[in-house]
C-alpha positions in Angstrom: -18.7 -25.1 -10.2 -15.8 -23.7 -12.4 -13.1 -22.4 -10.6 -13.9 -18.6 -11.8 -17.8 -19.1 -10.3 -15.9 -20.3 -6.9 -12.5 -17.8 -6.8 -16.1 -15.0 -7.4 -18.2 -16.4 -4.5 -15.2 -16.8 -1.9 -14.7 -12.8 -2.8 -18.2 -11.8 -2.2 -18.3 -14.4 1.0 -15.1 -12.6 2.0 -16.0 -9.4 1.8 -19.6 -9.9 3.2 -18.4 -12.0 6.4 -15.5 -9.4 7.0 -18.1 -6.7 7.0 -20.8 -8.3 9.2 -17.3 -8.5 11.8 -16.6 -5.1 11.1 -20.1 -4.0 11.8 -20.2 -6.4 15.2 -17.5 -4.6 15.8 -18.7 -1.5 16.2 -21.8 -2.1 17.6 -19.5 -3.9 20.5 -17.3 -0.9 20.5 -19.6 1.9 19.8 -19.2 3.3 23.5 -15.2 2.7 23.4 -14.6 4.5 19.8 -16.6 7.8 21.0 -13.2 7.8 23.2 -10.7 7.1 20.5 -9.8 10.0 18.3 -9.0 7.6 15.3 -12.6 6.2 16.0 -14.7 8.9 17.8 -16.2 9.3 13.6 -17.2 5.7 12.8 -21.3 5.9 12.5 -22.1 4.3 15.2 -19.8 6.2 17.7 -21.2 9.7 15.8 -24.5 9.1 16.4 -25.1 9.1 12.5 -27.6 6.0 12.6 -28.8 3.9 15.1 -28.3 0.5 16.9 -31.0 -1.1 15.2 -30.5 0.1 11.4 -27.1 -1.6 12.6 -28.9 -4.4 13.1 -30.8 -4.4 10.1 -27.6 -4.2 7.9 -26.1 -6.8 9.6 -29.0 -9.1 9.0 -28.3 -8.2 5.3 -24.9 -8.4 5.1 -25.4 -12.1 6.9 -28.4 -13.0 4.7 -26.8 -12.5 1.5 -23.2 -14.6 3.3 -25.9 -17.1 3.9 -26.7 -17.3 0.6 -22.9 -17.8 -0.6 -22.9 -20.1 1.8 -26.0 -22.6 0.6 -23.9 -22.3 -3.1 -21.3 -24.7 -1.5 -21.6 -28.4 -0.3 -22.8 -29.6 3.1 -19.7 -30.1 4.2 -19.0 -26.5 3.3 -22.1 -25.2 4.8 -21.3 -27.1 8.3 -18.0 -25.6 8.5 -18.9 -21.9 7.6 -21.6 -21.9 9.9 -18.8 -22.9 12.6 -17.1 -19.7 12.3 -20.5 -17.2 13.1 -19.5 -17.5 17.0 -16.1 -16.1 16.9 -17.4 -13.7 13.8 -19.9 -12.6 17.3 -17.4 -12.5 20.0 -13.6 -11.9 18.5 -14.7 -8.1 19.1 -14.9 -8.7 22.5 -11.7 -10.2 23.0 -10.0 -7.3 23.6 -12.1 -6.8 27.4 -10.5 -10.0 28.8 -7.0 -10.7 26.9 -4.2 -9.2 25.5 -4.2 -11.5 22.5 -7.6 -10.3 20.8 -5.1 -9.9 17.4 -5.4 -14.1 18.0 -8.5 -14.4 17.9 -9.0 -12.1 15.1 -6.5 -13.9 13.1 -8.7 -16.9 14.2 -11.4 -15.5 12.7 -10.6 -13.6 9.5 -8.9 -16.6 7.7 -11.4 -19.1 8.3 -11.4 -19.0 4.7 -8.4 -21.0 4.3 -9.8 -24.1 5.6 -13.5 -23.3 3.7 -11.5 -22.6 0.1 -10.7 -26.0 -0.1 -13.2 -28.2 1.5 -15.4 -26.4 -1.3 -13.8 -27.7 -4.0 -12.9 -30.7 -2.5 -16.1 -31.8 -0.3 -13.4 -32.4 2.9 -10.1 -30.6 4.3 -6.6 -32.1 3.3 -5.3 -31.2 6.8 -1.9 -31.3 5.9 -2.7 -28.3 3.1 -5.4 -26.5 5.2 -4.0 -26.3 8.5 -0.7 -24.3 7.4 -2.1 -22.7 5.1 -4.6 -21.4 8.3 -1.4 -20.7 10.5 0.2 -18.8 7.8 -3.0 -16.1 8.0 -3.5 -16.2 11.7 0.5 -15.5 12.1 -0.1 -12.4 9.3 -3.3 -11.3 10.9 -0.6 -11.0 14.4 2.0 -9.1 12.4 -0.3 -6.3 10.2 -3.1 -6.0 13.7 -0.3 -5.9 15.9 1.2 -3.0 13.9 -2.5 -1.3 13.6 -2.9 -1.5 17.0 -0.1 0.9 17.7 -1.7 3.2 16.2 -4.2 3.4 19.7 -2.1 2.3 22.3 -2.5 5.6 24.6 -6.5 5.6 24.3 -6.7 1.9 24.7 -4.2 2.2 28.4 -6.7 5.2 29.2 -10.2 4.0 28.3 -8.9 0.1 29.8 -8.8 -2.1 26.1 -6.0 -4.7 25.4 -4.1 -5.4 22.3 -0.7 -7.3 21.5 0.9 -3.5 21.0 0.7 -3.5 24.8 1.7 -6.5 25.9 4.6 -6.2 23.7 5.8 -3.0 24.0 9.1 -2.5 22.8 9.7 -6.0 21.8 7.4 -5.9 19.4 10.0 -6.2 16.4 11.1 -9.4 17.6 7.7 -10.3 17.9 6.8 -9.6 14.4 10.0 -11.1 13.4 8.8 -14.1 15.1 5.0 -14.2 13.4 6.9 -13.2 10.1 9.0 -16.3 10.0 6.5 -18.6 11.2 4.2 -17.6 8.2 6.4 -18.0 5.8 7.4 -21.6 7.5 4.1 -22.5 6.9 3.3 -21.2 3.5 5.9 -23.1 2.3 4.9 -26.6 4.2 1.7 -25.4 2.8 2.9 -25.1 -0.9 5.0 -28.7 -0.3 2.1 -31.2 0.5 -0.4 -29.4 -2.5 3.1 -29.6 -5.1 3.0 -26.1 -5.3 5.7 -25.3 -8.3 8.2 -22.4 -8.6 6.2 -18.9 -9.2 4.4 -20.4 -5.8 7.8 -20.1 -3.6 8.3 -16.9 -5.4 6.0 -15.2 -4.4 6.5 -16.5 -0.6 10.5 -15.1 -1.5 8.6 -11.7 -2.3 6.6 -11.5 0.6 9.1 -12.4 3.0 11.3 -9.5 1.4 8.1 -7.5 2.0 7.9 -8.3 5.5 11.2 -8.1 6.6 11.5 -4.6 4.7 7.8 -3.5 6.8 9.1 -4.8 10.4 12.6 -3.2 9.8 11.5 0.3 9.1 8.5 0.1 11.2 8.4 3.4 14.0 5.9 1.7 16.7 5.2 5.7 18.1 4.4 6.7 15.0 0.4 6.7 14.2 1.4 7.0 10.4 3.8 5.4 10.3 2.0 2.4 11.5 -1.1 3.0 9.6 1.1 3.0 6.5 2.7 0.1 7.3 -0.8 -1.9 8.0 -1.8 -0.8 4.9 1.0 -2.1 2.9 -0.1 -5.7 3.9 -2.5 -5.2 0.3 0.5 -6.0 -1.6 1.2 -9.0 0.5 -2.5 -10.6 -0.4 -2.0 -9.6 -4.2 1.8 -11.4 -4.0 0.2 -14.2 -2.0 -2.8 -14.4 -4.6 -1.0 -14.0 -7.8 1.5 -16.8 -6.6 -1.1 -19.3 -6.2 -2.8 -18.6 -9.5 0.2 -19.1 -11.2 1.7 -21.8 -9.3 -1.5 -23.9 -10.3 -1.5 -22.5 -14.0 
């Protein structure tokens, strides 16, 4: 396939597969977000449709990923398939640890090890698995920081999260997950010869990150949500850099 055709089916895979977990989500949750005021409006928790037209438009949303999925190779197909049982139980992670952002990360960049195998029939480990540890270490920085935004709710209604096993260290823990994304973007970028627009966008991000976790106010709602949402511009710098790294 040219690469256009593939870069257009990982977008609708991504977006499909991200919203059968959001909708998992919420069918887990639905009891829990009626207690949340951030969540107490989400469909499900309202009352505005049911448990089973949730269940008949997540059997869309996964019929149509299946049929993104049956584009790609066997190899492909075997490996995508492999990631439907933590798509099913990441959302309820957050009953039995205080590392569900782990298994989320887990989860949601599945992609980095699928994008390649693909195009290539197999995984370059070497490439993939950094590249994988670069998104599950930004998944813990930007779900870390959206998960202060709940942290009284989630004490009273008995829900666990990174926000409250770190508390007030949470800084350094970001700092931590920041650096060691970065560290692996760029063994990432070295064993696939990634050239210099590459590393500079990994500069840029870092910048981004570092400016994020500074001014970061953990008992601020908004301040948090604003902040998770400002991890767009990290994708786009992330994106763009590889396109033009390989142009």
């Amino acid at each position: 396939l040219p690469d256009w055709h593939m870069l257009s089916l990982f977008g609708i895979g991504a977006v499909l597969m991200r919203g059968a977990g959001c909708t998992i989500n919420d069918m887990w949750d639905r009891d829990y977000d009626k207690k949340v005021a951030r969540t107490a409006s989400r469909p499900l928790a309202a009352g505005d449709i049911s448990t089973f037209q949730s269940f008949v438009f997540l059997g869309g949303q996964l019929s149509l990923a299946l049929c993104v999925l049956l584009c790609l190779n066997y190899y492909s197909i075997v490996l995508g398939a492999a990631s439907l049982s933590l798509v099913i139980t990441y959302p309820l992670m957050k009953r039995v640890t205080y590392w569900p952002q782990l298994v989320l990360g887990l989860t949601f960049n599945w992609g980095a090890l699928l994008g390649w195998s693909a195009i290539k029939g197999s995984c370059e480990w070497s490439v993939c698995l950094p590249l994988y540890l670069a998104g599950v270490t930004w998944t813990l920085v930007y779900d870390t920081i959206y998960a202060h935004q709940d942290k009284r709710d989630d004490i009273i209604i008995g829900v666990k999260s990174t926000a409250l096993q770190f508390k007030e260290d949470t800084k350094q823990w970001l700092s931590g997950f920041s650096l060691a994304m970065l560290l692996s973007l760029c063994v990432a970028g070295m064993n696939c010869n990634q050239t210099f627009p590459y590393y500079s966008a990994v500069a840029a991000i870092g910048a981004h990150l570092a400016h994020q976790v500074y001014t970061l106010d953990i008992d601020k709602p908004e301040d948090c949500w604003k902040k998770f949402a400002s991890n767009r511009t990290v994708g786009v710098l992330l994106f763009v850099g590889i396109v033009l790294g390989n142009l």
